[in-house]
Structures are given as C-alpha cells and as structure tokens.
C-alpha positions in Angstrom: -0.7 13.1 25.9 -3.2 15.9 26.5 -6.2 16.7 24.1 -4.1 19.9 23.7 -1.0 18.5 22.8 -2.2 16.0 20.7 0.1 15.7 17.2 -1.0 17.3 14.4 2.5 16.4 11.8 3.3 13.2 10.7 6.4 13.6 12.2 5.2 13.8 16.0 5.0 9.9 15.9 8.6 10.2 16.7 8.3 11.5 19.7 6.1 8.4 21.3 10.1 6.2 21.7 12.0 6.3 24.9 14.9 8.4 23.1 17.6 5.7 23.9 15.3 2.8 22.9 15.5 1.3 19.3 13.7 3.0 16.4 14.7 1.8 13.3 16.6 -1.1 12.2 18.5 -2.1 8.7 21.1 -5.2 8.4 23.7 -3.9 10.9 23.0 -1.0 11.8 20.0 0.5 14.3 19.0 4.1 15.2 17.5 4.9 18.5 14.5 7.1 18.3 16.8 10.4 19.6 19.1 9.8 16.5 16.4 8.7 13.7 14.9 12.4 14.8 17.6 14.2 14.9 18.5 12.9 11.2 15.2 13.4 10.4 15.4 17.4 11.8 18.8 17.4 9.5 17.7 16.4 6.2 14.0 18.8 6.7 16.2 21.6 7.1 18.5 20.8 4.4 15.2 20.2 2.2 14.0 24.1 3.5 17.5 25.2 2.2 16.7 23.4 -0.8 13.7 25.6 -1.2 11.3 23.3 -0.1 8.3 24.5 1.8 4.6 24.0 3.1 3.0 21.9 0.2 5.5 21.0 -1.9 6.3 17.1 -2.9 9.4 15.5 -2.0 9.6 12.2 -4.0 11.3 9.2 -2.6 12.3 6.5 -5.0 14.2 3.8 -2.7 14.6 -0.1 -1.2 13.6 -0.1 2.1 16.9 1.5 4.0 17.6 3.6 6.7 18.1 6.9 4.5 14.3 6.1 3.1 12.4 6.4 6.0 14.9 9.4 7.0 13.9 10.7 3.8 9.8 10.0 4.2 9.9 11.6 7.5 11.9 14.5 7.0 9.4 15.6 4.1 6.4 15.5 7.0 9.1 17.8 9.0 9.6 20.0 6.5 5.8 20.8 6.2 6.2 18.8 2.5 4.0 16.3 1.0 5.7 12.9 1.1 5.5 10.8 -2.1 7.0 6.8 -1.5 7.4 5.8 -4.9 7.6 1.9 -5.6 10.7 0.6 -6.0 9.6 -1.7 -8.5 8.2 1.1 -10.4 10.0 1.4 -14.0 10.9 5.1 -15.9 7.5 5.2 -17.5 5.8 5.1 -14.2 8.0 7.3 -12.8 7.7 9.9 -15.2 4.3 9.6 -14.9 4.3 11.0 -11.1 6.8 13.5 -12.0 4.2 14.9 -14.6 1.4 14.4 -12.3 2.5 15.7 -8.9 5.4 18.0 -10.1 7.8 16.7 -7.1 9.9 19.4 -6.0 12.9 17.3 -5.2 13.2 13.5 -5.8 15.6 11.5 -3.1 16.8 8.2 -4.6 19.5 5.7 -5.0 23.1 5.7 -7.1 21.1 2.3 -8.6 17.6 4.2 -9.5 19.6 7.3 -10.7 19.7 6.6 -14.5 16.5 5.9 -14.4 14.9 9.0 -12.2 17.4 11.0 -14.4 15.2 10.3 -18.0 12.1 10.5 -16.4 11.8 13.4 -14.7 12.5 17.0 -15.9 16.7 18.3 -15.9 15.3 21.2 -13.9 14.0 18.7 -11.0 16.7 18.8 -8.3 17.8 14.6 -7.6 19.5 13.5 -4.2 21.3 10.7 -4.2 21.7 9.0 -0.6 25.4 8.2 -0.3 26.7 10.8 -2.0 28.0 14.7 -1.0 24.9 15.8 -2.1 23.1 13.8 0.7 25.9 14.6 3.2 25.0 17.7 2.5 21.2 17.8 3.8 22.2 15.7 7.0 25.4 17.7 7.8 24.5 20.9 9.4 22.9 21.3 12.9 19.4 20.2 12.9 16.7 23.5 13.2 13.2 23.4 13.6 11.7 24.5 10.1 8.3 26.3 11.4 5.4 23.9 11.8 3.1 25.3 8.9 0.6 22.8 8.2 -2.6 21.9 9.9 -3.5 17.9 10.5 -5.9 18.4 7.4 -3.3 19.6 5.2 -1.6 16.7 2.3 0.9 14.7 4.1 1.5 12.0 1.8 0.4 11.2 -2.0 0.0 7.3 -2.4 0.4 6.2 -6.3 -1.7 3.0 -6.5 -2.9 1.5 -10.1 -6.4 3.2 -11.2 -9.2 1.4 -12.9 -8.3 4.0 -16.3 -4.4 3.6 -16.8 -1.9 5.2 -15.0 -1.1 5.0 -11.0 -3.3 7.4 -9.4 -2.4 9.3 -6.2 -3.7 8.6 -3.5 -3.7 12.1 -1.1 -3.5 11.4 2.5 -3.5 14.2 5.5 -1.7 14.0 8.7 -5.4 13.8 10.7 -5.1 9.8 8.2 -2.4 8.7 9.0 -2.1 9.9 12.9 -5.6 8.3 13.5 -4.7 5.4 11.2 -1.9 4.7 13.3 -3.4 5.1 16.3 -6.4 2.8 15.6 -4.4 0.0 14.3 -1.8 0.3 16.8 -4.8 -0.2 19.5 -6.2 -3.1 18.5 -2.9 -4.8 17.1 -2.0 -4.3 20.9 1.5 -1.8 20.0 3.7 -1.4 23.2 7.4 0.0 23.1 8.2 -3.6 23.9 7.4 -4.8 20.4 10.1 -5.5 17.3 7.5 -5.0 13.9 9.2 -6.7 11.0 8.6 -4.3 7.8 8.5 -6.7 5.1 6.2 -5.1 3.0 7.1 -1.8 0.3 6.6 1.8 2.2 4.9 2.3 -1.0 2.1 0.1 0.1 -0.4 1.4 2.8 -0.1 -1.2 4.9 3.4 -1.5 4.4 3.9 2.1 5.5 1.0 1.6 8.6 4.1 -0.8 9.6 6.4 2.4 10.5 3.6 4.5 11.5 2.0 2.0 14.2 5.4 0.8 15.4 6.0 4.5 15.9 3.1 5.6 17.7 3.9 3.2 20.5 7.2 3.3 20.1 8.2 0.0 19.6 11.6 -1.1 17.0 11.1 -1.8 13.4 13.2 -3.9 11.4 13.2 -3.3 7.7 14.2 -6.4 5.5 14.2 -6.2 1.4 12.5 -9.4 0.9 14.4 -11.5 -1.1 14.2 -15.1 0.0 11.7 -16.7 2.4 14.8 -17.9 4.8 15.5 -14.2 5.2 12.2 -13.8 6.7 12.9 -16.9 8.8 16.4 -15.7 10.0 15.2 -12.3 11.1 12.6 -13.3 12.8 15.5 -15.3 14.9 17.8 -12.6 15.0 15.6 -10.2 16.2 13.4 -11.6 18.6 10.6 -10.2 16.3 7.0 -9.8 17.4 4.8 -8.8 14.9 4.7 -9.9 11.1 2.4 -8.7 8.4 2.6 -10.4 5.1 0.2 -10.3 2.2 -1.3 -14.1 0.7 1.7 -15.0 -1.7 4.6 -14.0 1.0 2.5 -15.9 3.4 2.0 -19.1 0.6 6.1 -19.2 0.5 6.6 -19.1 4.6 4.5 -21.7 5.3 7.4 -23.9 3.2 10.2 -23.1 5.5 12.0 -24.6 8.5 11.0 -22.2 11.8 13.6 -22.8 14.7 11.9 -22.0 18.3 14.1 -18.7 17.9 12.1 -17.4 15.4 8.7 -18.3 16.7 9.3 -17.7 20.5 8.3 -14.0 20.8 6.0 -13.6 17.9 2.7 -12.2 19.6 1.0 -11.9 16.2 1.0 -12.3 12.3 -1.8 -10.5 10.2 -2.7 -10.9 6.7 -3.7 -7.8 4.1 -3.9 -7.5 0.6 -6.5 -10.4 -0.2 -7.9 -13.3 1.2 -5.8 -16.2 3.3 -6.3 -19.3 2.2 -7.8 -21.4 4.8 -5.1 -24.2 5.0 -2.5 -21.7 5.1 -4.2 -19.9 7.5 -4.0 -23.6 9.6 -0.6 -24.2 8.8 0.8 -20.6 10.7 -1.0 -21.8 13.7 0.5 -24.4 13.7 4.0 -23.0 13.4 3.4 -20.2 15.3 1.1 -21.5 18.2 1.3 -18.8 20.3 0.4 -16.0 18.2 -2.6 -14.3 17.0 -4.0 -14.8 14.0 -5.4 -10.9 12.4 -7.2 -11.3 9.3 -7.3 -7.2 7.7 -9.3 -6.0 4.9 -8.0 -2.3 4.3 -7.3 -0.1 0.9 -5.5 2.9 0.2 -8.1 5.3 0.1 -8.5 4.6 4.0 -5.4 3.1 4.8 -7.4 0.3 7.1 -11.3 -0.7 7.3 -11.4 -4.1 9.0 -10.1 -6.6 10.6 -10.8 -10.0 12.5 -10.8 -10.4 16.0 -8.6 -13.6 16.8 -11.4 -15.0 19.0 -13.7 -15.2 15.5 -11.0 -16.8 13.5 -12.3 -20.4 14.0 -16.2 -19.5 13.6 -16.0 -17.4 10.9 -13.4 -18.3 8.2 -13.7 -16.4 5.3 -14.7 -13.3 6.9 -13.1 -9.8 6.9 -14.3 -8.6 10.3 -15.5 -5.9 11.7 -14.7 -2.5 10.9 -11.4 -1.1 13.2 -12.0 1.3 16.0 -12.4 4.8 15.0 -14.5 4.0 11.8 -17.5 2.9 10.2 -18.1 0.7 7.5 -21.1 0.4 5.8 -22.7 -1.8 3.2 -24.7 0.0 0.8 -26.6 -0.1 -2.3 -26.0 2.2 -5.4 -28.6 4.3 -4.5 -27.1 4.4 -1.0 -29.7 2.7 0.9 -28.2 0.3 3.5 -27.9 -3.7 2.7 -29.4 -6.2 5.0 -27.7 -9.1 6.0 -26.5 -11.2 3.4 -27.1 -8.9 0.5 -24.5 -7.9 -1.5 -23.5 -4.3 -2.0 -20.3 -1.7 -2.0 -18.2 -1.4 1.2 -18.7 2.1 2.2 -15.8 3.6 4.8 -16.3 6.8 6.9 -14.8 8.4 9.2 -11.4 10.1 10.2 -8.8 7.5 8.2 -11.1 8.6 4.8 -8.6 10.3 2.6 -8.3 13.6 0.9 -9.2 12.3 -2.6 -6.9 11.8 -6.2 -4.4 14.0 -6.9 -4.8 16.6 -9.9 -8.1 14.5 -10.7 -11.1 15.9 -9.4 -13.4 13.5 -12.0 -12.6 10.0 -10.7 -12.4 12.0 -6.7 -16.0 12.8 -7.3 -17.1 9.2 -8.1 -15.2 7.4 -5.2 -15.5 10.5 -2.4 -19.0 11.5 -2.0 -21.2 11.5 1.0 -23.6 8.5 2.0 -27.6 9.3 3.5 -27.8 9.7 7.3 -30.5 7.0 8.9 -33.3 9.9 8.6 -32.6 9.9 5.0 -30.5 13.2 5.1 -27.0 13.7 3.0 -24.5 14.0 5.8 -22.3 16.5 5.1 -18.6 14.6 5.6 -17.3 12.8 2.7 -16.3 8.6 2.9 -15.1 6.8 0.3 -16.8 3.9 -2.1 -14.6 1.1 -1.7 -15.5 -0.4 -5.6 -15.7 -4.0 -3.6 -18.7 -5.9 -3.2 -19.1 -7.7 0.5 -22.2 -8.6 2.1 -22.9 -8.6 6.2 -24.3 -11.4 8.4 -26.6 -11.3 11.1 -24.2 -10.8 13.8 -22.3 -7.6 11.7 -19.6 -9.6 10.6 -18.8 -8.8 6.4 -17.2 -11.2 3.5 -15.9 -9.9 0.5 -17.0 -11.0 -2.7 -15.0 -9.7 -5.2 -14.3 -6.3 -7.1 -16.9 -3.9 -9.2 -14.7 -3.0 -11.8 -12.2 -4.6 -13.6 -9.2 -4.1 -11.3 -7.2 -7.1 -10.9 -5.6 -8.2 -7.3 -2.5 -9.8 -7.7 0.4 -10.4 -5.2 -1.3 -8.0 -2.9 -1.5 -5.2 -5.5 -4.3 -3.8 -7.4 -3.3 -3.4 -11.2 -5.5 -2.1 -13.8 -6.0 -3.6 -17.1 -5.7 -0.7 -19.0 -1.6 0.1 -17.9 -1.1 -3.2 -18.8 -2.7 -2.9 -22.5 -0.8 0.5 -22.2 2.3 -1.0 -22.3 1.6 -3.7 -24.7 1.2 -1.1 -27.1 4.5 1.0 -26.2 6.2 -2.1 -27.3 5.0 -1.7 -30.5 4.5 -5.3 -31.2 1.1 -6.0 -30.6 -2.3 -4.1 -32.5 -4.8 -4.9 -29.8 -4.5 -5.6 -26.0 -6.5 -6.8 -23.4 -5.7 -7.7 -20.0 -7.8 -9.9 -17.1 -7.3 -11.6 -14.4 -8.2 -15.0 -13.4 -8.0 -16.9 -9.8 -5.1 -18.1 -8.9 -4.3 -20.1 -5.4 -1.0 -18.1 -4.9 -1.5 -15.2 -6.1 -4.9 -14.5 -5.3 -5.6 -13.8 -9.0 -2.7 -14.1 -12.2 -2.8 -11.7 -15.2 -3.5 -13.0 -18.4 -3.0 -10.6 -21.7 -4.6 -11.5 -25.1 -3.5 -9.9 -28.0 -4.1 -9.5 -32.0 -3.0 -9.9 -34.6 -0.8 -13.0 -35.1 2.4 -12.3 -33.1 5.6 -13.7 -30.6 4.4 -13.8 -27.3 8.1 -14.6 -26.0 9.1 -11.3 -27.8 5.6 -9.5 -26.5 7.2 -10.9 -22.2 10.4 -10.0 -22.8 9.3 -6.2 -24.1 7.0 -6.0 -21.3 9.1 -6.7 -18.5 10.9 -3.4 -19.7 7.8 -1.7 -19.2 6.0 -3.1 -16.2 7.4 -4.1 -12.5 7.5 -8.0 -12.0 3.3 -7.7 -10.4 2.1 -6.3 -13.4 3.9 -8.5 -15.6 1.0 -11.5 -17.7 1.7 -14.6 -16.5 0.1 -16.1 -19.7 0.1 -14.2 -23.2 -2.2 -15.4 -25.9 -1.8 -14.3 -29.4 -5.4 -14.5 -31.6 -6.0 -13.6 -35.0 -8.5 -10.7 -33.8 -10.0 -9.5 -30.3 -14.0 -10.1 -30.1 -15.6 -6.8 -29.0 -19.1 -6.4 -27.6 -22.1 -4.4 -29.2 -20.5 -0.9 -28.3 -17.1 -1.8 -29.7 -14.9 -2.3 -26.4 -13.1 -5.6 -25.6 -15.2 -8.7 -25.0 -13.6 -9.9 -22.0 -16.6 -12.0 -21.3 -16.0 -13.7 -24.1 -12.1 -13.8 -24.3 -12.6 -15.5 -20.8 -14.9 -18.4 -22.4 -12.7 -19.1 -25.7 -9.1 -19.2 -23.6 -11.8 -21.4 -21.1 -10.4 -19.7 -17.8 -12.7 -18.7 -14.9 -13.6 -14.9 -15.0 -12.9 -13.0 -11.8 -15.0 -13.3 -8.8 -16.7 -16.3 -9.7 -15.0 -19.0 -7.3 
C-alpha cells in the first residue's frame, strides 16, 4: 500500500483479506473478509440512521460472537468511538461507563439486557443482536457513511481498573491501533496464511490486538468463549490454529491437558501477556509444542504493546521482558526523568506512535501518566508518552525485567484491579464498616486478592454479597474479618501492617 493510501480508520484493516478468504470464525459458522465488511458497512449505516455520527460512543456489551466484532467495527465505520465493554462487567460498572462516556447507543445481548436496561439511562437507545431491532441495522443495502475522522481522532475508549476506584477509559486513536497492529503483526510474523485463536476478552488490549493483527495481514480468526481448557485443546485441532496468546493462569491450566499432534501440528507460535510466565510452565509448552515460538510480551493499555522477547533470547534470558517492539521506544527513567543505567531500577517510560490519547473525561490523572520525558540535550520534547507506573530495570545488553508495580494496583488473572473498587464494593454491601484490599503473590494467578475488613462480621455473607458486585477477577480470594483496621500516622489504611499481622508477603517482594 502506497504512503498515500495508507489507512487512516480502524476499519481499513478489512481491506488487507483476499475477499473470499476466511475472516472471522464463531462455532459453525465463518465469514469471509467480503461478507464480515459488508455486515460491517450494514450495521455503520444503520447506526448513521440511528443518529450516530463523528464522535459519538457506541457501547458494546457482549461474549465474544460474530455480531460483536460486527458491532466493534461498524462503530470505527461509522466515524464513532468504539467502547468494548467486559463481559464480565456487572450493572454497577456498567452504569459507571454509561455516566462517564455518555454512549450514544449500547449493542448487547437478550442475556445482558436486564442488566444494561437498569444501568444505563431509559433515554439511551439498546440493540439487542438477535432481535428485529438488530435485523434492522444489518438489513438495508450497505452505503458508505462519509469518512469524517482523521487517524488522530478517538477510535476506541478502553475501561481498565484505575489506581482511585472506578474503571477508567482508556482513549485510543486510529493512528494506535493501525500502528499497533502493524508493529505487532511484523514481528509476530502475520501472513494471510495464519488461523489466530482469540481466546482472550476484546475488552482486553491484547485481546483486541488479536483481531486487529490477524486483520492487518489478513489471516482467519477464531473466536472461542473460554470455558474449559479442552476447548482450547479441541480448537486448536479443529482449526489447524497457528497462533495462541494466553495470559499466565490460562497458560497454568493448558499445560494440564492431553495435546493430540492435531492440535500442535501447525502452531508457529504461542505468546504470553498480562504478567510473568512462570519458568517451568514456560518449559512445559516447549515441550508440547516443540515447533513453535516461544513470545514473551510485556504491553499495557495505555500503549496497547511495549515489549516483547525475541525467541532466540528465551533460553539466556529468562525472566526478561525484552526489548521494546518495532515502531517504539521504551525508556527507563528516574522521577525526575533522568535516564536509569543498567541495572537500576526506575519507571518504564513508552513513546512513540502506539502512546494513547489519555483518560476519558479526566484530565487530572491524564496529566500525571501523559507528560513529556527530557530529550538527550536535556530539552522537554514536545510529544507526549505515557509513565507506565511499573518499575523495571535494563542490563547491559538493553534487555529490561520488571520488578513490580508503583502503586497499589494489583495484577491478577491478567487484569489490573484497584484496591479502592474492591473496598467500593464492600461497602455497597452494607455489611462491612471498613475495607481494605491487597494483593499478595500467587503462583497461578500472578498475585490473589485478599480483603480485610472491620468490625466483627460474616465473611461467607461479605463473598456471597460481593460476587453481586464484582466480576469473578476482582472477587477476594481470602476475606479476613478484625475487630478494627490499623491506619498509619495520616489516618489511611495500614496495609504495611495488615500484610504483617495476616503474615502474607506484600506485593513485589518475591
């Protein structure tokens, strides 16, 4: 593709497929990349008709289906702002985007529909897939709703937990995600030849980087709701599948299964995201999957990928994160943003053209994660990258290791969840007086919540409120009830402390 032609929607990835070749994949049913975009010109005109135009959010609260990514892309299409919600995402979080982004349209399920109905406003227009109302968007003749945007505009708002309570959005452009796709798709090796398994949410940025890289080289994707391990397994057979990215715990519950030669004969790769692999796991996929490469990525929302490791280091290097991926620069700084030299710690630091637009409707907690870093002659540059929050160090040769997290976000099952929602919803249930959440390591999970509360009270009742509240990631694995919560000098939580009486290892310490 010419510099001038080069894409500047979302959309455009659709384009890259051999129109008769296989796009998109759910249980029995596939659509070539000629019918998943001419579905996808249906429904963004149907949205246009719904009012929907440059800017506005189009919500999409759904399993992984074909109507979903329909949905998702459509929204790019119709010069829209694409918001994947988490399926596992209950009414309170829910109603927390709808206040915070003011979606102009949600699309959803008949299952999800009770729930998207008492979250968001009556006056919020709902699609159900399914249904006449969804017939509607997809029945008449796809037109072309005018290409409005810019590749700097909002494609996509990302809601990922934030360090102070609620999910915070996450505002990509089309310039992200294009070269994001792009970039991964190069050194992941992408050719139309490929068949990406898609086990991981569309919520998730490295679950979504899933359609977006398959896409740009159009290659087939194969979305599968992950349910049991053995479904994993049996796709991979059925398929003929060639790529798989899994985060720790999915990868912890693989390595348990039976793999026939069907399911391991074309797979050219499996990569890791969302923490760190543990090093006999890491041994045991070789062994099942001998003639694939190993990627080790290290990547976060606010720009979509950093790193990864090149296969040929895997052996010498265990442990690390890599280099930074083509088209990017990662830097290891100091607070005062002064550069680290090998093996001292300080914040990853990522610039470049996958550095994302900032928070949504939060320009405070933008300003403190987007800012600029010094040039090597000690000038401010002018561009914007983004402070990762994680602590990594570099050796000699340029290769970095994380070391753990700056704040008190906690990484569980490949998700970052804040203490504070959790608290949050201990106190909706109206059955606890004080809250405090924490993590501590865990060799499955990469690290397992632990809530302490006050005063005396059922923790069986406390677990069984919650999991109203709170999808199954966020949910404590331990609850401890205590007479009262120690506090430090300025009168917040004592975590410190509530670490050393429960006697569990604080985060980042192992």
């Amino acid at each position: 593709m010419s510099e001038a032609a080069a894409p500047v929607r979302l959309d455009a990835l659709l384009t890259r497929g051999a129109p008769g070749d296989p796009a998109l994949t759910y249980k029995d049913r596939t659509l070539t990349y000629a019918e998943l975009a001419d579905q996808v010109a249906r429904v963004a005109h149907g949205l246009h008709r719904l009012g929907v135009r440059r800017g506005d959010r189009v919500a999409v609260y759904a399993e992984k289906r074909l109507e979903t990514v329909v949905a998702l892309f459509a929204a790019s299409a119709a010069s829209a702002v694409l918001v994947p919600l988490n399926p596992l995402f209950k009414g309170r979080h829910i109603a927390h985007v709808a206040t915070d982004c003011t979606p102009k349209v949600v699309l959803t399920t008949t299952e999800r529909l009770v729930t998207v109905r008492e979250a968001v406003p009556e006056s919020t227009p709902v699609v159900v897939f399914g249904t006449p109302g969804w017939d509607a968007l997809t029945a008449a003749a796809p037109e072309a709703v005018p290409a409005t945007v810019i590749d700097q505009d909002p494609a996509a708002i990302m809601y990922t937990s934030g360090s102070t309570g609620g999910p915070k959005g996450v505002v990509l452009s089309h310039r992200n995600l294009l070269a994001g796709a792009a970039s991964v798709a190069e050194y992941l090796g992408h050719t139309r030849d490929d068949v990406v398994l898609a086990a991981l949410p569309l919520s998730f940025d490295a679950g979504f980087s899933q359609l977006t890289t398959a896409f740009a080289a159009g290659a087939h994707v194969v979305l599968v709701n992950y349910l049991l391990p053995k479904d994993i397994v049996r796709l991979c057979a059925r398929h003929g599948v060639t790529a798989l990215t899994c985060v720790p715990p999915l990868w912890l519950q693989l390595v348990t299964q039976e793999w026939p030669a069907a399911a391991t004969g074309r797979l050219r790769y499996f990569a890791n995201t969302g923490g760190r692999m543990p090093r006999a796991t890491l041994a045991r996929l070789r062994e099942i999957f001998p003639a694939a490469q190993p990627f080790l990525m290290y990547g976060l929302t606010e720009a979509f990928r950093s790193t990864y490791l090149d296969p040929a280091e895997a052996d010498r290097r265990p442990g690390s994160i890599g280099k930074a991926i083509p088209n990017a620069e990662v830097l290891v700084l100091r607070p005062d943003g002064s550069p680290c030299p090998p093996g001292e710690h300080g914040e990853l630091v990522h610039r470049g053209a996958l550095v994302a637009l900032g928070y949504w409707n939060d320009p405070e907690r933008t300003a403190e994660r987007f800012r600029p870093v010094p040039g090597p002659d000690g000038l401010v540059r002018p561009e914007i990258a983004v402070w990762s929050g994680d602590t990594v160090y570099r050796d000699e040769d340029g290769f970095l290791y994380f070391v753990g997290r700056t704040d008190e976000m906690i990484k569980t099952s490949g998700y970052r969840v804040s203490p504070a929602e959790v608290e949050e919803a201990a106190y909706v249930t109206g059955l606890v007086g004080e809250a405090a959440a924490f993590g501590v390591p865990d060799p499955v999970l990469g690290y397992r919540i632990v809530l302490a509360v006050a005063p005396e009270g059922d923790a069986e009742a406390i677990s069984r409120a919650l999991a109203k509240e709170l999808p199954a990631y966020m949910l404590p694995r331990r609850i401890e009830v205590l007479p009262k919560l120690p506090r430090s000098v300025n009168g917040k939580f004592d975590r410190v402390a509530l670490r050393q009486s429960l006697s569990v290892v604080p985060v980042g310490t192992e």
